[in-house]
Backbone bond lengths (Angstrom), bond angles and torsions (degrees), N, CA, C in turn:
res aa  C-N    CA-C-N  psi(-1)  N-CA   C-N-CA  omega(-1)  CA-C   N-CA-C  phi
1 X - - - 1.446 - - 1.531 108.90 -
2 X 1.347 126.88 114.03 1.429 138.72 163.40 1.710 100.41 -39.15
3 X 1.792 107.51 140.19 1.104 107.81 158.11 1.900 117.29 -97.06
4 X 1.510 85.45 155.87 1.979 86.09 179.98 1.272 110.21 -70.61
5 X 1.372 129.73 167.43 1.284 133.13 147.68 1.630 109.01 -67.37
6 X 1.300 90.18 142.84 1.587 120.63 -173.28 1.923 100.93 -116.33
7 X 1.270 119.31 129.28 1.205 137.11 168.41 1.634 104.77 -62.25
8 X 1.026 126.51 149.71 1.506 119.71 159.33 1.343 114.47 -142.56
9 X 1.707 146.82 102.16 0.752 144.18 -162.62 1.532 117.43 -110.00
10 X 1.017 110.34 93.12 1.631 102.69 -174.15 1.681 119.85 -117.27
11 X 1.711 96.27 125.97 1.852 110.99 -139.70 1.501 80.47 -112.03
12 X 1.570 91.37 126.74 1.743 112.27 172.23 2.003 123.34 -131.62
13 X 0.755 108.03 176.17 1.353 106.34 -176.05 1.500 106.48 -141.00
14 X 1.290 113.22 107.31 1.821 124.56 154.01 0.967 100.38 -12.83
15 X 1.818 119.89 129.78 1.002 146.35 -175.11 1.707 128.01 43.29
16 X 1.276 110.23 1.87 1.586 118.30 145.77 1.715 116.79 -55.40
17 X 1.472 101.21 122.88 1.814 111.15 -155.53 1.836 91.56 -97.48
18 X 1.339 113.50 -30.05 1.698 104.41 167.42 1.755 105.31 -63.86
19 X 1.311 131.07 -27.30 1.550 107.70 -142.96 1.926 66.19 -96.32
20 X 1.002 142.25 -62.85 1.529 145.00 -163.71 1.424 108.08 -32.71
21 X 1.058 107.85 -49.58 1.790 128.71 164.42 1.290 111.86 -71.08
22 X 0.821 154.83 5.13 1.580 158.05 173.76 1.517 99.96 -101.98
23 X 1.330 111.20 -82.51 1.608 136.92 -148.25 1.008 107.86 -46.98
24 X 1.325 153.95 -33.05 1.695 152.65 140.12 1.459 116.66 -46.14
25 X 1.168 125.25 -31.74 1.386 125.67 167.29 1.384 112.95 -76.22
26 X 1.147 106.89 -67.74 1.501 109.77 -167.22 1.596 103.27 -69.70
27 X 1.347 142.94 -39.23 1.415 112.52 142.98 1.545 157.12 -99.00
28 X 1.246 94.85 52.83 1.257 114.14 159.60 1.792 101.94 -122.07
29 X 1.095 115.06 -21.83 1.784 98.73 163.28 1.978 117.07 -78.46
30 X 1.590 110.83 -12.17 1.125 109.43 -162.14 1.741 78.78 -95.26
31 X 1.588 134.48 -52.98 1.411 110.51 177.99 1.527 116.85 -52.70
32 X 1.148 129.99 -42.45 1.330 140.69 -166.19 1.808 89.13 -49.09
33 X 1.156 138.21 -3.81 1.848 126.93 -160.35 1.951 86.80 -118.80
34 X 1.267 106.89 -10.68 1.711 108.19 167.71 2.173 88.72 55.59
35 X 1.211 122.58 -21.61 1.320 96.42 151.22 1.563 155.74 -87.91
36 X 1.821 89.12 5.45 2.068 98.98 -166.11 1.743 81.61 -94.89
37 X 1.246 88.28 148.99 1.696 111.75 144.65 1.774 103.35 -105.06
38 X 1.148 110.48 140.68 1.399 108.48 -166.07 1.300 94.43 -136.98
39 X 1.676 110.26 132.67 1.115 140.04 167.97 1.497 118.95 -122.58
40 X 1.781 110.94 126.72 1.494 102.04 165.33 1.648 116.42 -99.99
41 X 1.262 127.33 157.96 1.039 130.62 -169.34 1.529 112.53 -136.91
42 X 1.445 120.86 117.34 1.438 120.84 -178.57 1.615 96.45 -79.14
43 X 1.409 117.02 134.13 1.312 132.74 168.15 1.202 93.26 -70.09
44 X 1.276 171.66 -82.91 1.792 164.35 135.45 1.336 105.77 45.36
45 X 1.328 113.76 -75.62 1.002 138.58 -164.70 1.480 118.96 -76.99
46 X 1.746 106.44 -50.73 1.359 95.76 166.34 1.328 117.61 -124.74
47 X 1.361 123.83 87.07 1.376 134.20 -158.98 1.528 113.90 -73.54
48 X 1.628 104.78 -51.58 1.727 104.62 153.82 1.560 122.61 -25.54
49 X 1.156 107.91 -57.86 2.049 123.44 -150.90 1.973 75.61 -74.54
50 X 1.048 126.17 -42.56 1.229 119.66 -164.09 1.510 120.51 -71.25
51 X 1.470 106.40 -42.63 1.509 118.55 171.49 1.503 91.85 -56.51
52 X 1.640 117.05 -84.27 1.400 117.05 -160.80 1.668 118.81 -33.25
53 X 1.346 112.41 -39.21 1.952 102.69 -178.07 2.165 91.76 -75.88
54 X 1.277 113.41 -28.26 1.998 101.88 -176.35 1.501 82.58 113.01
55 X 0.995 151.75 -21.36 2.082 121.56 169.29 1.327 120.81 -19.71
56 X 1.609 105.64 104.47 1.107 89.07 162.10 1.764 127.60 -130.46
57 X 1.513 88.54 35.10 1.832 112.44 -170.79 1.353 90.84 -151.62
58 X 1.693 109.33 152.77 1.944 103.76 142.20 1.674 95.98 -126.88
59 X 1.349 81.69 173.64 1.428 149.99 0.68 1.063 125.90 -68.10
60 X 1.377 147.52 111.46 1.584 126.61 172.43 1.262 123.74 -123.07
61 X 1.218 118.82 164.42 1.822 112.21 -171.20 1.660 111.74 -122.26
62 X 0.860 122.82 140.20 1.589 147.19 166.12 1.123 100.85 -111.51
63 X 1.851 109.99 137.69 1.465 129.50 145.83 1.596 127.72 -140.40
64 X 0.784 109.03 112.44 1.415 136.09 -172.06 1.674 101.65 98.61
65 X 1.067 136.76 44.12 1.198 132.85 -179.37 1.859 106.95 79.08
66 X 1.118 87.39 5.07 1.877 79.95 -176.22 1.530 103.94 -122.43
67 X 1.781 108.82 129.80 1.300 120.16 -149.81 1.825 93.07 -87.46
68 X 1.418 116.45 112.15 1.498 123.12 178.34 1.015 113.57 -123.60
69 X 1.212 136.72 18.23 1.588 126.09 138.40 1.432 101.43 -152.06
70 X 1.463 95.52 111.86 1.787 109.40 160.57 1.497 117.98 -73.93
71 X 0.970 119.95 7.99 1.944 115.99 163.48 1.434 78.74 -143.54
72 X 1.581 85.99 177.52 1.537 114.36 162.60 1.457 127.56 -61.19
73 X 1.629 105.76 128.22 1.326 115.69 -172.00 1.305 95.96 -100.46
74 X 1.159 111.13 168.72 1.897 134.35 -166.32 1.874 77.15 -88.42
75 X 1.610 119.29 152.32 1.004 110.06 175.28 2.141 115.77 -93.27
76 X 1.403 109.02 23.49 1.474 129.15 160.50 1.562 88.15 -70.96
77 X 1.392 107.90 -79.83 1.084 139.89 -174.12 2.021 101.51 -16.14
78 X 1.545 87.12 -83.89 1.463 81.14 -179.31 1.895 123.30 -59.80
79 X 1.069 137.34 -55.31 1.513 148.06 136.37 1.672 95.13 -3.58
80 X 1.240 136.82 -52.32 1.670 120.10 178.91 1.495 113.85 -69.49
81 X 1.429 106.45 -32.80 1.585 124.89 177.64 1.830 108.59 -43.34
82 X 1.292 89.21 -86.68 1.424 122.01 178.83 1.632 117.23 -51.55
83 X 1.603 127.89 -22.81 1.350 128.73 159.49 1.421 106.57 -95.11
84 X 0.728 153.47 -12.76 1.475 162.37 143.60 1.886 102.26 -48.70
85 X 1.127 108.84 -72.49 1.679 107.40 -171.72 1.883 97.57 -66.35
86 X 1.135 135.66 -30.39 1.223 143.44 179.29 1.486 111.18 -56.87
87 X 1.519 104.16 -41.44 1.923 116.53 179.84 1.491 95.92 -74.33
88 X 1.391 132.93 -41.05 1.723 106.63 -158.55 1.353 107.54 -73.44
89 X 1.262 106.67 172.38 1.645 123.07 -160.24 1.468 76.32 -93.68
């Protein structure tokens, strides 16, 4: 069974020293699942996209539009997320 594409949205803020430290890990573990499309998103910039998923810290991650980790996840962590939402029908 083919897996789906999985959204990956991961919302950071300029000059936040956790999301700078994250964002190379956590996507290159979210490509490493060959199912995320991965997008980063400056909360600055797009303050709407941020309210609408509920951010209200970064680093945090959304997939499929649904906000599942409000801090930073271990990038296991995220990679179980994202092959997990990739398996459901």
């Amino acid at each position: 069974m083919a897996k789906k594409a999985v959204s990956v949205e991961f919302f950071f803020a300029a000059g936040c020293e956790k999301c700078a430290a994250a964002r190379g890990a956590l996507r290159d573990a979210a490509q490493a699942t060959r199912a995320a499309k991965w997008q980063e998103v400056d909360i600055a910039k797009e303050p709407d996209r941020a309210v609408d998923v509920g951010v209200l810290s970064t680093p945090a991650v959304a997939i499929d539009g649904e906000l599942v980790f409000k801090s930073m996840p271990s990038a296991a962590q995220l990679r179980k997320a994202i092959e997990a939402k990739a398996a459901e029908d």
